[in-house]
Phi, psi and omega in degrees: 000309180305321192274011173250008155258000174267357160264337158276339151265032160262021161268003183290342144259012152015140140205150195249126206225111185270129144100358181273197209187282199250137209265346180292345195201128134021093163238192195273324188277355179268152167228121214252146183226132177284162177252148198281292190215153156267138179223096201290178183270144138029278198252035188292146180207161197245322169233113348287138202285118167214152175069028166317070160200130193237095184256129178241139180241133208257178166243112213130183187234132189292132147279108182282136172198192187309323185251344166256125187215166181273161161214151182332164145257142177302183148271113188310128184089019199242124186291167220194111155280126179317144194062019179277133156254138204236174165274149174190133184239171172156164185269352192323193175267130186242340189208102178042044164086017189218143192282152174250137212270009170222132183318110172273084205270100186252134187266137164248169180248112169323143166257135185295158169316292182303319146329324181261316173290001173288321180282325177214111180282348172292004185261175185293150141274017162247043182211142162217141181265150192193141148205164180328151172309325210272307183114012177235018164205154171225202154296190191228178183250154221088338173295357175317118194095348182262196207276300003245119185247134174218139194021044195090354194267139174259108197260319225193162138250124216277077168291307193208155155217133200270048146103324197235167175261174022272158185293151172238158211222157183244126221241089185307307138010318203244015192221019190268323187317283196317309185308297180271005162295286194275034162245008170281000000 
């Protein structure tokens, strides 16, 4: 518990910024917020990444318009079908080690379960796996926290990958109790 409050406090000045696109410079559409409080999950560990979810709470109130927008939570217990295909972002390193000053959106495919514990036998049922029909893209590192969006749905948040895909996703689906516990 102490060294994952010692990870947490270098958030102490944070801030969150809604509505960008290019993360280098000032655009109109951003809205930027400091955050009130964190609240990492519990039983969160770091080796091996498991229970990888952090909900922050900001101060203010976010303005919904065209670039900010709310988006859905899964259904409890409800699964993400193996071959689906979703979205995923982020600003990380994309090309020979260098970052991109603008939001890079790439489509990926869910990987069956078993498939993915073929890869890391050590996961979850809170965990889905995903990369490109090819296999050569996924999220990127830095990319830590973003999103796997499936039909409009927020499926996933992007904990770890092993340098290659598919991406491992922290499986929102299975963190919805906890998610409404702690945000009343």
């Amino acid at each position: 518990k102490e060294n994952r409050l010692i990870a947490f406090a270098n958030f102490r000045n944070l801030t969150v910024t809604l509505g960008a696109h290019n993360i280098h410079r000032h655009e109109n559409s951003q809205q930027t917020f400091a955050v009130q409080s964190y609240h990492p999950h519990p039983a969160y560990k770091e080796r091996p990444r498991v229970n990888d979810i952090l909900l922050l709470k900001l101060k203010g109130k976010a303005k919904l318009n065209k670039y900010v927008r709310v988006i859905d939570l899964p259904k409890a217990n409800r699964n993400v079908a193996p071959r689906s295909q979703c979205s995923t972002a982020g600003w990380g390193f994309i090309d020979q080690g260098k970052t991109t000053d603008k939001l890079f959106e790439t489509n990926v495919i869910i990987r069956p379960p078993k498939e993915c514990r073929s890869l890391n036998p050590g996961i979850t049922n809170g965990i889905i796996c995903a990369a490109s029909k090819q296999w050569v893209k996924d999220c990127s590192q830095g990319d830590d926290g973003g999103p796997l969006v499936c039909e409009g749905t927020a499926q996933g948040i992007f904990s770890y990958d092993f340098k290659v895909p598919p991406g491992f996703y922290t499986r929102i689906a299975s963190y919805l109790p906890w998610i409404e516990t702690t945000m009343q």
